[in-house]
C-alpha positions in Angstrom: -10.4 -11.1 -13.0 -11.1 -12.7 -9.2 -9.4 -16.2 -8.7 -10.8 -19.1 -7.3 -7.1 -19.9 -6.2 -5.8 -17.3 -3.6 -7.2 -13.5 -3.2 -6.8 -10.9 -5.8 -4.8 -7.6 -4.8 -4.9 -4.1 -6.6 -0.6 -2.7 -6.1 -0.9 1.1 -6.2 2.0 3.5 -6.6 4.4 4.2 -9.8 6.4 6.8 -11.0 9.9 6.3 -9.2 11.6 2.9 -8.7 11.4 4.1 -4.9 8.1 3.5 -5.4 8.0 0.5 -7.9 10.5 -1.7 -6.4 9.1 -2.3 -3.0 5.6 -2.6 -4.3 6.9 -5.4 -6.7 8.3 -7.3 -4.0 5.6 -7.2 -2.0 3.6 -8.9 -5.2 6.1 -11.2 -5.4 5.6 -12.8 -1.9 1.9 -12.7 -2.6 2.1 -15.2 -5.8 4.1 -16.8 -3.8 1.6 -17.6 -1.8 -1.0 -18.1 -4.6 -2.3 -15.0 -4.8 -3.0 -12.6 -8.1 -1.4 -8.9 -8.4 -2.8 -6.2 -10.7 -0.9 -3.2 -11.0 -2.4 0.4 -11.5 -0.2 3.2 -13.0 1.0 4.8 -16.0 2.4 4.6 -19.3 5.2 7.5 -18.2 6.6 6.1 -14.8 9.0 3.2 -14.1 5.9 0.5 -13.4 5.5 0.7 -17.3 8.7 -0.9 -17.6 9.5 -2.7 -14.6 6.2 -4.4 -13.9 6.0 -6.2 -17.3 9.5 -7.2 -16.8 8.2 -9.1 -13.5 5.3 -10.6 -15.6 2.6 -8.9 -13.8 -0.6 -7.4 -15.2 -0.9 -3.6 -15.4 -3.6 -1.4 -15.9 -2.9 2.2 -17.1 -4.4 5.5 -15.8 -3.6 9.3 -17.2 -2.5 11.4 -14.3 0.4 13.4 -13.5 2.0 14.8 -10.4 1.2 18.0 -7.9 4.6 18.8 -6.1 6.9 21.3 -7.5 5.2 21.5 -11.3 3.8 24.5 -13.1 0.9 25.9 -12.6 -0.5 24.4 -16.0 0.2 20.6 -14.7 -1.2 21.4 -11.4 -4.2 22.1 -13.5 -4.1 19.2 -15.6 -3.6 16.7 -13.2 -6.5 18.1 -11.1 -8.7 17.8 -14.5 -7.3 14.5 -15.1 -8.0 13.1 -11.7 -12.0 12.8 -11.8 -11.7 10.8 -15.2 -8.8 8.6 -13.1 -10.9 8.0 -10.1 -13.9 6.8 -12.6 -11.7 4.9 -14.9 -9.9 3.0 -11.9 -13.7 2.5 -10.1 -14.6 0.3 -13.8 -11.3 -1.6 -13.2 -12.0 -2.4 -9.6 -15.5 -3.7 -10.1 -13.5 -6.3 -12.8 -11.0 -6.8 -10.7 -12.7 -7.2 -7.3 -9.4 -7.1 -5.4 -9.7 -7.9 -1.6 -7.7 -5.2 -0.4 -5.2 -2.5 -2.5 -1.5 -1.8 -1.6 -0.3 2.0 -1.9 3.2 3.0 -2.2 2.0 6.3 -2.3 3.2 8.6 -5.4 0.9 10.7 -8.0 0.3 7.4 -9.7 -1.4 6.0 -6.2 -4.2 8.9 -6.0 -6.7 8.3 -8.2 -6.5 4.3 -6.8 -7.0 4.6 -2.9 -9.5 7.2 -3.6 -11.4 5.1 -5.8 -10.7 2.0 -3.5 -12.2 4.4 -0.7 -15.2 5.1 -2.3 -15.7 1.1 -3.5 -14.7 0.3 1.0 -11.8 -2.0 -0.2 -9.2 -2.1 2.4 -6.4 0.2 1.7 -2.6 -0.9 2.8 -0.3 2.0 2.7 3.7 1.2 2.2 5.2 5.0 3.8 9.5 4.5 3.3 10.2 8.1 4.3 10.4 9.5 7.8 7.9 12.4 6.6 5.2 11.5 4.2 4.5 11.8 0.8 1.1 14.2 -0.3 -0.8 11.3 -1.4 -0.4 8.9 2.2 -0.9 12.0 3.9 -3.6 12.7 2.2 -5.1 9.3 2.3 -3.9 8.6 5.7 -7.2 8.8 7.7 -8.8 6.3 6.0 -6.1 3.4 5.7 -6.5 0.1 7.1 -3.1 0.2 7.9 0.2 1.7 7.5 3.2 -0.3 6.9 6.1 2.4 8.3 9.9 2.5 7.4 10.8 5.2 10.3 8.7 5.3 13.1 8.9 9.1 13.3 6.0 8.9 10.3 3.5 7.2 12.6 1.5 10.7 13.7 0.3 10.9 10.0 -2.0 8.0 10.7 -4.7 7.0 13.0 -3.7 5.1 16.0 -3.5 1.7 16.2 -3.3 1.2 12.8 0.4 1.4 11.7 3.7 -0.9 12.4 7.1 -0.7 11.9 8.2 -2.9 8.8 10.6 -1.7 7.0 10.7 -1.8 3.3 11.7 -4.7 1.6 15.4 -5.1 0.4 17.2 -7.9 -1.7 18.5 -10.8 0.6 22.1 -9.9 -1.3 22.4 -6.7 1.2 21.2 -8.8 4.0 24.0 -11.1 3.9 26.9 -9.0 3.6 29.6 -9.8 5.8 31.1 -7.5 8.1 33.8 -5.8 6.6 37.5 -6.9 7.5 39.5 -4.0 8.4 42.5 -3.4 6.1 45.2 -0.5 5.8 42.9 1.3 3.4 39.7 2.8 4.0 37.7 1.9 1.3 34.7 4.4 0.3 31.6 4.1 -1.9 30.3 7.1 -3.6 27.1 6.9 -5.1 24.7 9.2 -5.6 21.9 6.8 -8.1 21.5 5.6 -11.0 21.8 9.2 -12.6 24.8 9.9 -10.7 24.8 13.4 -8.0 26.8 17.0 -9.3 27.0 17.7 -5.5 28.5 14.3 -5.1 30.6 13.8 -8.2 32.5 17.6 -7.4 32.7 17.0 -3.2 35.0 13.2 -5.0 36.8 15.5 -7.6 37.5 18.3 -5.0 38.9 16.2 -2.6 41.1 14.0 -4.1 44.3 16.4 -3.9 43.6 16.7 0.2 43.8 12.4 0.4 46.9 12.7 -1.6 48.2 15.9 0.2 47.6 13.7 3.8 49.1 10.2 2.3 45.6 9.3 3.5 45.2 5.4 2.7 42.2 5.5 0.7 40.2 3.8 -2.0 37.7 4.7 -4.2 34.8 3.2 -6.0 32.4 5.9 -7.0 29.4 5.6 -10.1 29.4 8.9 -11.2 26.6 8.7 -13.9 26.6 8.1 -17.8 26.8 11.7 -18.8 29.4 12.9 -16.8 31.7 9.6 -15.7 33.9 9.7 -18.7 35.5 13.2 -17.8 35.5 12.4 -13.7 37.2 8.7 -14.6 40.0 10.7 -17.0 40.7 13.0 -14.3 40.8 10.5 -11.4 43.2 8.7 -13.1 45.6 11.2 -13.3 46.0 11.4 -9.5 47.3 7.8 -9.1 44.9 7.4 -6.4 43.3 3.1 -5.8 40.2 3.0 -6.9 37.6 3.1 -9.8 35.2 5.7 -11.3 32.3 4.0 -13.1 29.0 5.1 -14.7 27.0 2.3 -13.1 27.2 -0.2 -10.6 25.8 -3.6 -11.6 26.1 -5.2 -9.1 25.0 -2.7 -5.8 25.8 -5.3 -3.1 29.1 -6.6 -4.1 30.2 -2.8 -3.8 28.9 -2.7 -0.5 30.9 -5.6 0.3 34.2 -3.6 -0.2 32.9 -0.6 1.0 33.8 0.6 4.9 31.9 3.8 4.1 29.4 5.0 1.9 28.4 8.4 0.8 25.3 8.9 -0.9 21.7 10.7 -1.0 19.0 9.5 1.7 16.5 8.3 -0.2 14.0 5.3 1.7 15.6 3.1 -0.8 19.2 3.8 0.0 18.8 4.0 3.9 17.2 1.1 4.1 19.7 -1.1 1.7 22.5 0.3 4.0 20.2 -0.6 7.0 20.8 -4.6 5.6 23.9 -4.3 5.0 24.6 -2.5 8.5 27.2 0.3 6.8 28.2 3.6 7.7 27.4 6.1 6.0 27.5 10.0 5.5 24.5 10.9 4.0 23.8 14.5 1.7 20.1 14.4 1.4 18.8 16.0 -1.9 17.2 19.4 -1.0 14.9 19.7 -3.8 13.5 15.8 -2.8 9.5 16.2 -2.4 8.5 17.8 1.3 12.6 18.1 1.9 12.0 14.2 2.9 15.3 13.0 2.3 16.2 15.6 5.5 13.9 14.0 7.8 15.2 10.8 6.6 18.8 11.5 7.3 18.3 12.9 10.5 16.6 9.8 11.9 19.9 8.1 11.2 22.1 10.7 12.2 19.7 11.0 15.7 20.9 7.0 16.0 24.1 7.2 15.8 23.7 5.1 12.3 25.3 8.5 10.1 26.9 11.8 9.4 24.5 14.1 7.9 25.9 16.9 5.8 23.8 19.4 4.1 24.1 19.3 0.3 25.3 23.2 0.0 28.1 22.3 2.8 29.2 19.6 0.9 32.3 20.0 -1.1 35.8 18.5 -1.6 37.2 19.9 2.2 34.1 18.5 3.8 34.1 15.2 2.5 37.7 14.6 3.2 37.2 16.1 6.9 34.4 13.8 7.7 36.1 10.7 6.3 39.7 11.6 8.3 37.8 12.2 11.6 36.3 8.9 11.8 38.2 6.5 13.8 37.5 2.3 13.7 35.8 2.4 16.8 33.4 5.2 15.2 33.2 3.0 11.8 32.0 -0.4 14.1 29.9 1.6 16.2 27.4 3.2 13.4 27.4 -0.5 11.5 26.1 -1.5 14.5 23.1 1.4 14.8 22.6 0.8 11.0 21.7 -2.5 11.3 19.0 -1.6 14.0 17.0 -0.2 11.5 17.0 -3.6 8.8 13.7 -5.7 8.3 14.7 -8.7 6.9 11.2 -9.8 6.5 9.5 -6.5 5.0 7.7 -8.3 2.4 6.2 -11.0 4.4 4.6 -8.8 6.9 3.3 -6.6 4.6 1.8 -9.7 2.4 0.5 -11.3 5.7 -1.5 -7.8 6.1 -2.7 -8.2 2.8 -4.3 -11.8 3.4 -5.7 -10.8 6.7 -7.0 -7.2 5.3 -10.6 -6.6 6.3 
């Protein structure tokens, strides 16, 4: 599978579009440059759907996670990894990729091991402030890691990792600042799925905006399953603004947003990074290795955030933290928000690629 036009690259990492997405465009910069992108993962994780979609080749693997699963998948993943390792040692000798590129992820661990063992350079992608099992694992041996916080740089040898962000659609980037207006607009979003914790901290604190004549608008995606009841009910309290079940278009809501109150997932953080936005962030407590914490209180240390604890986090909270924030406060944390964006995340990490040794 070796080119005689451009380099050959092994992408490592499925599972969650966290770890999809910035893998993807990382390939994409690479064909741009005339190189070829295989992807490793499985049938069962978003790669199977999304890589395709971006007309790249992937190669599947049977393996399944180790972090807060049964005993009985702890044991068949462990029983499945061997078999992985060997199948994904076959593919590489077809392959012959000059380096691989790990988002990290159960998907990834059968790869970099295999890519160990074979002494192909290994390029590690770590978005969270505290890494996942499989980088940490893997960490001694990289070639070099590719950071999103810089707090994760003690999991890796010295020398060999760099702050570059993870790479984020230009849309975010070229947000303009907000213009003030005489409402304060807020985003609530808490994924694709939509957040309880989220959706009943909006619900509950509806009556204290109205109670306060607080000039407020909402836009909040509440989820398929549960945005039909939530919308009904919002309604009813003649507040502005709009409950939806998904938000198409991510940075358009952005652009209206002077606030935006979500989980703190690498994805999230670094999207409002681009778009320098405030934010107060609720990190998911059942997120692997509580990473999500570590995450929001590297923003909340810069003066980029409010963090609130999810079980803290209800209708009085949200409407306390929103109140207490002045304009001054607002321009101040779009301003440390933005000192955490890398515009160029792809193209560093593709340059490390052509230059991997």
């Amino acid at each position: 599978m070796g080119s005689s036009d451009g380099k050959t690259f092994v992408m490592a990492g499925g599972g969650s579009g966290g770890h999809v997405i910035p893998s993807l465009a990382v390939a994409q910069e690479l064909r741009s440059r005339g190189h070829h992108c295989v992807f490793i993962g499985t049938r069962t994780g978003f790669e199977a759907r999304l890589v395709p979609a971006a007309n790249f080749p992937l190669q599947y693997i049977e393996i399944g996670g180790l972090k807060r699963v049964g005993l009985t998948r702890v044991i068949r993943t462990l029983a499945q990894l061997p078999l992985g390792i060997l199948k994904v040692r076959t593919l590489l000798k077809t392959i012959r990729p000059a380096a691989i590129f790990s988002m990290g992820g159960y998907a990834a661990g059968p790869v970099v091991l295999a890519g160990w063992l074979a002494r192909i350079p290994i390029i590690v992608m770590e978005p969270n402030a505290m890494p996942g099992f499989t980088n940490r694992w893997i960490g001694r041996v990289v070639s070099r890691a590719l950071l999103n916080f810089p707090e994760a740089a003690r999991f890796f040898p010295k020398g060999r990792s760099e702050v570059t962000g993870l790479p984020v659609r230009a849309e975010f980037f070229n947000i303009p600042p907000k213009r003030r207006d005489d409402k304060i607009t807020i985003l609530i979003t808490g994924g694709s799925q939509g957040s309880r914790t989220l959706n009943n901290a909006a619900r509950g604190s509806w009556q204290y905006f109205k109670d306060a004549n607080f000039p407020v608008r909402f836009i909040h995606q509440a989820g398929r399953n549960t945005h039909a009841e939530i919308a009904k009910d919002f309604a009813k309290t003649g507040l502005d603004g709009e409950v939806v079940p998904f938000i198409e278009d991510m940075p358009a809501a952005f652009a209206q947003a002077d606030i935006v109150i979500c989980r703190a997932g690498a994805g999230a953080l670094a999207e409002l990074a681009a778009a320098g936005k405030p934010s107060i962030l609720v990190p998911l407590p059942t997120a692997a290795d509580n990473h999500q914490l570590y995450n929001a209180q590297a923003f909340e240390r810069a003066g980029a955030a409010r963090l609130v604890l999810d079980s803290e986090f209800d209708g009085r909270r949200l409407f306390d933290e929103v109140n207490t924030l002045t304009v001054a406060q607002l321009e101040a944390m779009s301003k440390k928000a933005r000192t955490f964006a890398h515009p160029n995340a792809a193209r560093r990490a593709a340059e490390l690629m052509e230059s991997a040794r």
